[in-house]
FILUMZA-813884 format. One line per field, with one value per residue (C-alpha): residue number from 1; x, y, z. Coordinates in nm, 2 decimals, decimal comma. Each point is the difference from the previous one (the first is absolute). Layout:
FILUMZA-813884
k	c(NUM/...)
x	c(X/...)
y	c(Y/...)
z	c(Z/...)
end
This chain:
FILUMZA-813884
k	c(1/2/3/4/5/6/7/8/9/10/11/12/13/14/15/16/17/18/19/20/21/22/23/24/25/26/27/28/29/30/31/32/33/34/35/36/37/38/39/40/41/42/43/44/45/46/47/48/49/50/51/52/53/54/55/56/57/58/59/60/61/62/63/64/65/66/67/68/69/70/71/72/73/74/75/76/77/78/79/80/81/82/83/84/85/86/87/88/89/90/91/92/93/94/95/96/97/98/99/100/101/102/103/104/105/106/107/108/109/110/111/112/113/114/115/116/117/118/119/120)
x	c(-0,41/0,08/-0,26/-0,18/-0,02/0,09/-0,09/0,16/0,20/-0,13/-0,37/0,10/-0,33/-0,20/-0,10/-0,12/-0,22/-0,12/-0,13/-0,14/-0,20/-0,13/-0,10/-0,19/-0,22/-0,05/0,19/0,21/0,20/0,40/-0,04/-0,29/0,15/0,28/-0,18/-0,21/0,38/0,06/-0,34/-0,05/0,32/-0,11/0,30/0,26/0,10/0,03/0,10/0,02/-0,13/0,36/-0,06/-0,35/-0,03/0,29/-0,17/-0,37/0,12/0,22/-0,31/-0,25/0,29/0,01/-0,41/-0,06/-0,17/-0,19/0,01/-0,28/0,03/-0,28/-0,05/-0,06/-0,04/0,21/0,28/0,05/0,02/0,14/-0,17/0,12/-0,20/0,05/-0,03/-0,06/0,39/0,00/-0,25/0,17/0,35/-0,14/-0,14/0,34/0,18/-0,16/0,01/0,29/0,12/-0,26/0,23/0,35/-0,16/-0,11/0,32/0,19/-0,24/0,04/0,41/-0,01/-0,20/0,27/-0,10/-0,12/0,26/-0,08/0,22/0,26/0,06/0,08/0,30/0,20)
y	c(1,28/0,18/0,32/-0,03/0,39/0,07/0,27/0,24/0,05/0,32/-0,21/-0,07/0,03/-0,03/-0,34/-0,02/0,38/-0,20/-0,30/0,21/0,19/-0,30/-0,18/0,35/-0,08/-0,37/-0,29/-0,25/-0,27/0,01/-0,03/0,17/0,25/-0,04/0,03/0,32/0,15/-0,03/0,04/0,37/0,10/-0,03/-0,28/0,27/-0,16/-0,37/-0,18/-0,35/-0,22/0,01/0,34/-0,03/-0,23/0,09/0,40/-0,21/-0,23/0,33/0,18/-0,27/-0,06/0,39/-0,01/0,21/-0,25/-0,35/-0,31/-0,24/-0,35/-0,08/-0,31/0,07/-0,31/-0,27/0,25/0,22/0,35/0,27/0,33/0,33/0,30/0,32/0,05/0,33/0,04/-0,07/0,25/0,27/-0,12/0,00/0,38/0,11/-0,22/0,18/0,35/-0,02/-0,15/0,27/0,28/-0,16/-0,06/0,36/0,15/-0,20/0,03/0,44/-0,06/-0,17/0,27/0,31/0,07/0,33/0,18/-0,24/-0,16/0,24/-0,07/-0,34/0,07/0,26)
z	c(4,03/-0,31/-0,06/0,38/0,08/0,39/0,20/0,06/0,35/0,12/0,04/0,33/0,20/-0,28/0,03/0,36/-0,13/-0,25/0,20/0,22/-0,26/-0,18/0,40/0,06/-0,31/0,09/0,15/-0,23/0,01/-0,10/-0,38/-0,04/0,16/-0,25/-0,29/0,14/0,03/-0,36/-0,12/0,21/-0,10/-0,38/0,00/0,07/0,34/0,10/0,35/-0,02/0,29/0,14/0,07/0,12/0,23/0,26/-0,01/0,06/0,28/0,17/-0,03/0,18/0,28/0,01/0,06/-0,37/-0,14/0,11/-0,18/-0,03/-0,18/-0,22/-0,20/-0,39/-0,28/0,30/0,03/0,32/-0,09/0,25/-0,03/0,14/0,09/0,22/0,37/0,14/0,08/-0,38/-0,11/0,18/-0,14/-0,37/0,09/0,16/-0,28/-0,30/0,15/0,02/-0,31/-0,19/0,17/-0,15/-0,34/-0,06/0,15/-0,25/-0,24/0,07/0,00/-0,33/-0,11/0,08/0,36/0,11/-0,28/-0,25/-0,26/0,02/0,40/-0,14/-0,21/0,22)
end
C-alpha cells in the first residue's frame, strides 16, 4: 500500500501500554479500541486489528483483562475491560514506561554535561 505510514520498530511494548491505558478509562471492544489508538495518539501511531487482537486475547488468557460478549444492533460484540491483575499491570506498565521516556527524553537532551558530553 503505497503512502500507509508504519510504526516505527522501537514501539515495541507500546501497544499492549496503550491498551491498557485506554481499558483503565473504560472497556471497549477491538475496533473501538483501534480507533481510540489513533485518535489519543493525535493519529501519530496506528495498530491494526492484526496487532490488537492477539495482545487482547494474551492478555485475557494471562487474567489482565476479562471479556464479556454483548449483543449491539444483531451483531455480537466482545468487550474488554480490566481485572484487578490488570489494574496493577497498567500502574506497574506506565511507571515504568514514564521512567524510560524521561531518561531518553534527558539523554536526547545532553545528559548531565549537556550537549557537549554528546559529541566527545
Amino acid at each position: 500500500m503505497a503512502g500507509r505510514k508504519t510504526n516505527p520498530p522501537f514501539l515495541n511494548g507500546v501497544p499492549e501500554l496503550l491498551l491498557l491505558e485506554l481499558l483503565a478509562r473504560r472497556s471497549m471492544y477491538g475496533y473501538e479500541l483501534v480507533q481510540a489508538i489513533r485518535a489519543a495518539t493525535g493519529g501519530e501511531l496506528e495498530f491494526g486489528e492484526g496487532c490488537i487482537y492477539p495482545i487482547l486475547h494474551r492478555l485475557e488468557g494471562q487474567g489482565v483483562l476479562a471479556a464479556q460478549r454483548q449483543a449491539v444492533g444483531g451483531r455480537v460484540r466482545v468487550v474488554y475491560g480490566l481485572t484487578a491483575k490488570g489494574k496493577t499491570q497498567w500502574a506497574e506498565s506506565k511507571s515504568a514506561w514514564q521512567r524510560v521516556t524521561q531518561a531518553i527524553h534527558h539523554a536526547l537532551q545532553g545528559g548531565e554535561r549537556g550537549r557537549a558530553a554528546l559529541a566527545s
